[in-house]
SELUM-134594 format. One record per residue (C-alpha): residue number from 1; x, y, z. Coordinates in Angstrom, 2 decimals, always signed. Example, Ala and Ser with C-alpha at 12.3 -4.5 7.8 and 13.67 -1.06 7.14 Angstrom:
PT|1|+12.30|-4.50|+7.80
PT|2|+13.67|-1.06|+7.14
end
This chain:
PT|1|+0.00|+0.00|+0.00
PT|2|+2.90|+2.27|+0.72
PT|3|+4.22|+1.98|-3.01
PT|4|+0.86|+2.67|-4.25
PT|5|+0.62|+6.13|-2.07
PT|6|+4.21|+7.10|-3.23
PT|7|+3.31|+6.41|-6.87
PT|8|+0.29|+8.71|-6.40
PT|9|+0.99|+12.81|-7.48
PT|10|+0.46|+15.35|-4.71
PT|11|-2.25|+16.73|-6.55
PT|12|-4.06|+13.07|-6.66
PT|13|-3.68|+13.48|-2.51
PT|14|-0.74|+11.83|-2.52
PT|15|+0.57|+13.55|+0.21
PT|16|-3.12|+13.87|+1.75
PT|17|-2.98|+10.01|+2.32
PT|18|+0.39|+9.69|+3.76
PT|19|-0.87|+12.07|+6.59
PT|20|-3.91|+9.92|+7.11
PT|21|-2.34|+6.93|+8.38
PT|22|-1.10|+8.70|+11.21
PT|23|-4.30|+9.71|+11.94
PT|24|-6.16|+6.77|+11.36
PT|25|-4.07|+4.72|+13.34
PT|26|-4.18|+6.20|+16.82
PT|27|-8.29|+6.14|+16.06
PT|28|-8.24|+2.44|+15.25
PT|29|-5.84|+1.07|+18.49
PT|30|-9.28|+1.97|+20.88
PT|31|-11.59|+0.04|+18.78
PT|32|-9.07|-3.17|+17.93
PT|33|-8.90|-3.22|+22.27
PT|34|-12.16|-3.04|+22.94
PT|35|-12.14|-6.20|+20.91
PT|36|-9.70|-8.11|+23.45
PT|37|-12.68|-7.77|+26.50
PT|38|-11.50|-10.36|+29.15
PT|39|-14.35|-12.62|+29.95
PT|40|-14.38|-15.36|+32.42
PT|41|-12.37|-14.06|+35.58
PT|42|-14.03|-16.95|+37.93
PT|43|-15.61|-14.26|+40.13
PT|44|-19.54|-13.88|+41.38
PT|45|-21.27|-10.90|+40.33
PT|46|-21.22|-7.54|+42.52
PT|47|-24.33|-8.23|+44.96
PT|48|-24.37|-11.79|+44.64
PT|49|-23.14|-13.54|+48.57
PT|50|-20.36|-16.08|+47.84
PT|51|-21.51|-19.60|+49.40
PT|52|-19.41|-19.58|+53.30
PT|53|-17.28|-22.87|+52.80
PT|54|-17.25|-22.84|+56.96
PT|55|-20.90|-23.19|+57.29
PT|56|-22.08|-26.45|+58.16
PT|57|-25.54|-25.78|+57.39
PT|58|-26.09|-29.44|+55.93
PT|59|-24.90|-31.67|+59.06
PT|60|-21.75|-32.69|+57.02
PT|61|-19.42|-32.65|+60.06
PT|62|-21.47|-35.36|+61.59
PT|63|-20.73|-37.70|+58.76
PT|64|-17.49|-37.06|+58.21
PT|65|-16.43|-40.57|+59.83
PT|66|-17.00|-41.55|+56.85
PT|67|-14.13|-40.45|+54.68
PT|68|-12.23|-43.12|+53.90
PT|69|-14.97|-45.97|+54.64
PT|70|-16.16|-48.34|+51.86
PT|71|-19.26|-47.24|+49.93
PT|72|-20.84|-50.32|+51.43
PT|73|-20.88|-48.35|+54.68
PT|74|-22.67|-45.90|+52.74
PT|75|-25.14|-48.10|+50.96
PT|76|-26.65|-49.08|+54.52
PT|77|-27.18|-45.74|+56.09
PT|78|-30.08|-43.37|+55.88
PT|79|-29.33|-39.76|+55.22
PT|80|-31.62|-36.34|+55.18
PT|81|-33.46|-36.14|+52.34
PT|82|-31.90|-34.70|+49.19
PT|83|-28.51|-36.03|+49.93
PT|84|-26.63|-37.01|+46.88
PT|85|-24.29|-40.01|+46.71
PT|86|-21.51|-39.45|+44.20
PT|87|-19.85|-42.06|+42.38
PT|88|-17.71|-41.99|+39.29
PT|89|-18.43|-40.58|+36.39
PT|90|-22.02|-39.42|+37.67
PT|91|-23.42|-36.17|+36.38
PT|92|-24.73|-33.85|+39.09
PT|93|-26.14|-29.98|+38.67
PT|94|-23.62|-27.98|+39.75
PT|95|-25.77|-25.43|+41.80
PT|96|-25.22|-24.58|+45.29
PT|97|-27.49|-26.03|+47.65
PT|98|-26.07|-24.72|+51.56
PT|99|-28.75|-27.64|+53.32
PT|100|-28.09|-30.57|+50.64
PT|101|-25.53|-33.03|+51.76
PT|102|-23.18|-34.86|+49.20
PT|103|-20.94|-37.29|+49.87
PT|104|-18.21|-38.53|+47.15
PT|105|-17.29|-41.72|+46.55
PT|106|-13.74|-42.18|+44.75
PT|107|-12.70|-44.55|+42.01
PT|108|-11.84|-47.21|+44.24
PT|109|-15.25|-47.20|+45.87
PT|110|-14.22|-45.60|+49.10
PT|111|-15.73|-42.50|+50.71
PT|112|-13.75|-39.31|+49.29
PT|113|-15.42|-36.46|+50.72
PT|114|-18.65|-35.25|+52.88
PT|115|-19.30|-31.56|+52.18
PT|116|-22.46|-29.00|+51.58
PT|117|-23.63|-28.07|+48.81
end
Protein backbone atom coordinates (compact mmCIF):
# COMPACT_ATOMS: atom_id res chain seq x y z
CA UNK A 1 0.00 0.00 0.00
CA UNK A 2 2.90 2.27 0.72
CA UNK A 3 4.22 1.98 -3.01
CA UNK A 4 0.86 2.67 -4.25
CA UNK A 5 0.62 6.13 -2.07
CA UNK A 6 4.21 7.10 -3.23
CA UNK A 7 3.31 6.41 -6.87
CA UNK A 8 0.29 8.71 -6.40
CA UNK A 9 0.99 12.81 -7.48
CA UNK A 10 0.46 15.35 -4.71
CA UNK A 11 -2.25 16.73 -6.55
CA UNK A 12 -4.06 13.07 -6.66
CA UNK A 13 -3.68 13.48 -2.51
CA UNK A 14 -0.74 11.83 -2.52
CA UNK A 15 0.57 13.55 0.21
CA UNK A 16 -3.12 13.87 1.75
CA UNK A 17 -2.98 10.01 2.32
CA UNK A 18 0.39 9.69 3.76
CA UNK A 19 -0.87 12.07 6.59
CA UNK A 20 -3.91 9.92 7.11
CA UNK A 21 -2.34 6.93 8.38
CA UNK A 22 -1.10 8.70 11.21
CA UNK A 23 -4.30 9.71 11.94
CA UNK A 24 -6.16 6.77 11.36
CA UNK A 25 -4.07 4.72 13.34
CA UNK A 26 -4.18 6.20 16.82
CA UNK A 27 -8.29 6.14 16.06
CA UNK A 28 -8.24 2.44 15.25
CA UNK A 29 -5.84 1.07 18.49
CA UNK A 30 -9.28 1.97 20.88
CA UNK A 31 -11.59 0.04 18.78
CA UNK A 32 -9.07 -3.17 17.93
CA UNK A 33 -8.90 -3.22 22.27
CA UNK A 34 -12.16 -3.04 22.94
CA UNK A 35 -12.14 -6.20 20.91
CA UNK A 36 -9.70 -8.11 23.45
CA UNK A 37 -12.68 -7.77 26.50
CA UNK A 38 -11.50 -10.36 29.15
CA UNK A 39 -14.35 -12.62 29.95
CA UNK A 40 -14.38 -15.36 32.42
CA UNK A 41 -12.37 -14.06 35.58
CA UNK A 42 -14.03 -16.95 37.93
CA UNK A 43 -15.61 -14.26 40.13
CA UNK A 44 -19.54 -13.88 41.38
CA UNK A 45 -21.27 -10.90 40.33
CA UNK A 46 -21.22 -7.54 42.52
CA UNK A 47 -24.33 -8.23 44.96
CA UNK A 48 -24.37 -11.79 44.64
CA UNK A 49 -23.14 -13.54 48.57
CA UNK A 50 -20.36 -16.08 47.84
CA UNK A 51 -21.51 -19.60 49.40
CA UNK A 52 -19.41 -19.58 53.30
CA UNK A 53 -17.28 -22.87 52.80
CA UNK A 54 -17.25 -22.84 56.96
CA UNK A 55 -20.90 -23.19 57.29
CA UNK A 56 -22.08 -26.45 58.16
CA UNK A 57 -25.54 -25.78 57.39
CA UNK A 58 -26.09 -29.44 55.93
CA UNK A 59 -24.90 -31.67 59.06
CA UNK A 60 -21.75 -32.69 57.02
CA UNK A 61 -19.42 -32.65 60.06
CA UNK A 62 -21.47 -35.36 61.59
CA UNK A 63 -20.73 -37.70 58.76
CA UNK A 64 -17.49 -37.06 58.21
CA UNK A 65 -16.43 -40.57 59.83
CA UNK A 66 -17.00 -41.55 56.85
CA UNK A 67 -14.13 -40.45 54.68
CA UNK A 68 -12.23 -43.12 53.90
CA UNK A 69 -14.97 -45.97 54.64
CA UNK A 70 -16.16 -48.34 51.86
CA UNK A 71 -19.26 -47.24 49.93
CA UNK A 72 -20.84 -50.32 51.43
CA UNK A 73 -20.88 -48.35 54.68
CA UNK A 74 -22.67 -45.90 52.74
CA UNK A 75 -25.14 -48.10 50.96
CA UNK A 76 -26.65 -49.08 54.52
CA UNK A 77 -27.18 -45.74 56.09
CA UNK A 78 -30.08 -43.37 55.88
CA UNK A 79 -29.33 -39.76 55.22
CA UNK A 80 -31.62 -36.34 55.18
CA UNK A 81 -33.46 -36.14 52.34
CA UNK A 82 -31.90 -34.70 49.19
CA UNK A 83 -28.51 -36.03 49.93
CA UNK A 84 -26.63 -37.01 46.88
CA UNK A 85 -24.29 -40.01 46.71
CA UNK A 86 -21.51 -39.45 44.20
CA UNK A 87 -19.85 -42.06 42.38
CA UNK A 88 -17.71 -41.99 39.29
CA UNK A 89 -18.43 -40.58 36.39
CA UNK A 90 -22.02 -39.42 37.67
CA UNK A 91 -23.42 -36.17 36.38
CA UNK A 92 -24.73 -33.85 39.09
CA UNK A 93 -26.14 -29.98 38.67
CA UNK A 94 -23.62 -27.98 39.75
CA UNK A 95 -25.77 -25.43 41.80
CA UNK A 96 -25.22 -24.58 45.29
CA UNK A 97 -27.49 -26.03 47.65
CA UNK A 98 -26.07 -24.72 51.56
CA UNK A 99 -28.75 -27.64 53.32
CA UNK A 100 -28.09 -30.57 50.64
CA UNK A 101 -25.53 -33.03 51.76
CA UNK A 102 -23.18 -34.86 49.20
CA UNK A 103 -20.94 -37.29 49.87
CA UNK A 104 -18.21 -38.53 47.15
CA UNK A 105 -17.29 -41.72 46.55
CA UNK A 106 -13.74 -42.18 44.75
CA UNK A 107 -12.70 -44.55 42.01
CA UNK A 108 -11.84 -47.21 44.24
CA UNK A 109 -15.25 -47.20 45.87
CA UNK A 110 -14.22 -45.60 49.10
CA UNK A 111 -15.73 -42.50 50.71
CA UNK A 112 -13.75 -39.31 49.29
CA UNK A 113 -15.42 -36.46 50.72
CA UNK A 114 -18.65 -35.25 52.88
CA UNK A 115 -19.30 -31.56 52.18
CA UNK A 116 -22.46 -29.00 51.58
CA UNK A 117 -23.63 -28.07 48.81
Amino acid sequence: MQRAMKALPACAGGAMLRGMRHILLPLALPALLAACEVRGTGLPPLGVPEPDPVADTCGATGFAYLVGQPKSAVDRMSFPAGTRVILPDTAVTMDYRAERLNILIDGNAVVERVYCG
